[in-house]
matplotlib code that plots the C-alpha trace (Angstrom):
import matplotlib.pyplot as plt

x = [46.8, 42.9, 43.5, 45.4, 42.7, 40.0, 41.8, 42.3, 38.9, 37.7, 39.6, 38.8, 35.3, 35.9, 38.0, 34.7, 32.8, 34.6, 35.3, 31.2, 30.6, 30.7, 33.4, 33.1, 33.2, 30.5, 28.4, 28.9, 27.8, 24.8, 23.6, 24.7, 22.1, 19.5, 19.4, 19.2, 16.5, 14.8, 15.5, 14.5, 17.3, 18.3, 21.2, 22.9, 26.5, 27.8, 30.1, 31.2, 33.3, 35.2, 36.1, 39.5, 41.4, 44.0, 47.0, 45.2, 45.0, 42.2, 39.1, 39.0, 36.1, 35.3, 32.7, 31.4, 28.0, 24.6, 22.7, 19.3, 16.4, 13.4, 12.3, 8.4, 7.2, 7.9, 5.0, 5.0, 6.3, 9.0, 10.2, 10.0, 12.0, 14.4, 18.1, 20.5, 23.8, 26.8, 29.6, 32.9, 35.5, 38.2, 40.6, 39.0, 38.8, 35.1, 34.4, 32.5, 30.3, 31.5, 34.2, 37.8, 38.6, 34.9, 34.1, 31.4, 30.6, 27.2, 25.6, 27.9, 26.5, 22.9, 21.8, 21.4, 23.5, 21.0, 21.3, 24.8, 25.1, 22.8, 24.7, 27.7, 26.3, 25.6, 29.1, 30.7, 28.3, 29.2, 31.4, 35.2, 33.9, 31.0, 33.1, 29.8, 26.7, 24.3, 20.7, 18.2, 14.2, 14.4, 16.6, 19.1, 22.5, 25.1, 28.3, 29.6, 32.7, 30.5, 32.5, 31.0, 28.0, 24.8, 24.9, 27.1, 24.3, 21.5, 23.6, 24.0, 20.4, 19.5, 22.3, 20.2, 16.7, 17.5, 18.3, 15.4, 13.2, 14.5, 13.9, 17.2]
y = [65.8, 65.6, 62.3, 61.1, 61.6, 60.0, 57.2, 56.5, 57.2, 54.6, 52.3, 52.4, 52.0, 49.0, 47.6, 48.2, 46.4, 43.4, 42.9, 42.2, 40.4, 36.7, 34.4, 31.2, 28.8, 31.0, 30.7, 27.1, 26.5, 29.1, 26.6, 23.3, 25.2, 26.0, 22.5, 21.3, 23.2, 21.9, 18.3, 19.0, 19.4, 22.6, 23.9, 25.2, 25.7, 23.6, 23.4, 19.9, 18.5, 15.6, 12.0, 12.4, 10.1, 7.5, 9.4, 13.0, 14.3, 16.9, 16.3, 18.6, 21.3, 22.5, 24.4, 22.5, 22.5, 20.2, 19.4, 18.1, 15.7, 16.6, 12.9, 14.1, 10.3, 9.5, 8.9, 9.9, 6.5, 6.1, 9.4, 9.0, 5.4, 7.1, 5.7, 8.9, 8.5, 9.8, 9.0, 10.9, 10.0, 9.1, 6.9, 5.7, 2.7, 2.8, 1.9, -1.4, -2.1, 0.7, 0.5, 1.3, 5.1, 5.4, 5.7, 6.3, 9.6, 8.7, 5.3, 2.2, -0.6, 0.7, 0.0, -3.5, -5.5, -4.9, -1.0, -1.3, -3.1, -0.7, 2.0, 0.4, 0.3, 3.6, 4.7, 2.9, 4.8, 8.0, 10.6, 11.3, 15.3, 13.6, 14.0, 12.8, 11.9, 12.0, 10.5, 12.1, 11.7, 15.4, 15.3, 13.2, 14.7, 14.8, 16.9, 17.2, 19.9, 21.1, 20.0, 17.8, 20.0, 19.4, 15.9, 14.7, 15.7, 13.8, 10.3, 11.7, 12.1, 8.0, 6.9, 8.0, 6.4, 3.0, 4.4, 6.9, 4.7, 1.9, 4.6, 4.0]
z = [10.8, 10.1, 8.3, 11.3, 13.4, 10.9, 10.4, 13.7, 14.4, 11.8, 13.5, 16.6, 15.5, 13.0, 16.1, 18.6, 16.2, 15.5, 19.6, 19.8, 17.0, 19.0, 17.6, 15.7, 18.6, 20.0, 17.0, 17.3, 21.0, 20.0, 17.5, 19.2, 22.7, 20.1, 19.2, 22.5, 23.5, 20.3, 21.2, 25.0, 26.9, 29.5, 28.9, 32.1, 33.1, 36.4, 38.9, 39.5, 42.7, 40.5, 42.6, 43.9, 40.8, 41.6, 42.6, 43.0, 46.8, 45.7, 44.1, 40.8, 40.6, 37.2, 35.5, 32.6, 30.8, 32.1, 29.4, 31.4, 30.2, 32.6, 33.9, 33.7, 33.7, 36.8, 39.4, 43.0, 44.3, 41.9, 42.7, 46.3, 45.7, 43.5, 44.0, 42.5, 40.7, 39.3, 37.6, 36.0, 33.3, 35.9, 37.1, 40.8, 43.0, 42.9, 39.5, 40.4, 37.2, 34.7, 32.1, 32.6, 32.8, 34.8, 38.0, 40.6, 42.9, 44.4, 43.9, 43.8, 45.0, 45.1, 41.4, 40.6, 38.4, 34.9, 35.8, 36.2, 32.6, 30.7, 32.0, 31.3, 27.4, 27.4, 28.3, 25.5, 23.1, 24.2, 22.8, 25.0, 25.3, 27.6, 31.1, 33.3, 33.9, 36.8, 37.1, 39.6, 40.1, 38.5, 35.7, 34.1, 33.2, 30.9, 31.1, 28.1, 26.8, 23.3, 20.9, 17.5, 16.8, 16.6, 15.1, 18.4, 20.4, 18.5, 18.9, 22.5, 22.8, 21.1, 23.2, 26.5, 25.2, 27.1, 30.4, 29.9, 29.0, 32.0, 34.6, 35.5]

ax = plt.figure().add_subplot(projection="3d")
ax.plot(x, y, z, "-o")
ax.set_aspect("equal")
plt.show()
């Protein structure tokens, strides 16, 4: 009965152990949020009010991470001139400059037509995981699921370097 007792004992302690040691995908976004921060991003997790897709009644609200590139080069005019936008991976009416399967939140019709093309660019360099972006006089952000490592978010990062660089 005393090895009964020990075993289960053992067990219960192996099983305590294993339950905190973090799984591999948690490994993974550990490293792929190191990375990030090494490259210059926030990492953050979201809640995002989707646009209502074609067909939907609701708009979709999800939790998803916001990896954020500080705009620090802005001046005070250009931030107090600052047009915002955002866009989703979705099937919508107001899709009016982006590629099929995109379409606008906040912004359509207020960037001009060289904006609308360079974002336009970007989104066909981007990976399917990134679901969003959004560009404020604060920040510009991308919504992506995590999955590629960290190799997917250095050609994330190169593919932003345009729009960064356009103030856009």
């Amino acid at each position: 009965m005393e090895w009964v007792i020990s075993i289960v004992v053992m067990l219960s302690l192996f099983g305590s152990i294993m339950w905190i040691r973090p799984s591999p995908r948690e490994r993974m976004l550990s490293k792929i949020r190191l990375h990030a921060r090494q490259l210059g991003f926030s990492v953050q997790i979201a809640n995002l009010e989707t646009p209502r897709g074609k067909g939907e009644m609701e708009p979709e609200k999800i939790r998803v991470p916001a990896y954020r590139v500080l705009r620090s080069d802005l001046s005070r005019d250009e931030r107090d001139q600052w047009t915002s936008w955002q866009i989703f991976r979705t099937e919508n009416v107001a899709n009016q400059g982006l590629p099929e399967g995109w379409s606008w939140k906040r912004g359509e019709y207020q960037l001009s037509s060289t904006a609308c093309e360079q974002i336009a660019a970007l989104i066909q360099t981007l990976p399917p995981e990134v679901i969003a972006l959004e560009s404020s006089p604060v920040h510009f952000s991308v919504y992506w699921r995590e999955s590629g490592g960290p190799e997917q978010l250095d050609s994330i990062l190169a593919a932003l370097q345009p729009i960064l660089k356009a103030k856009i």
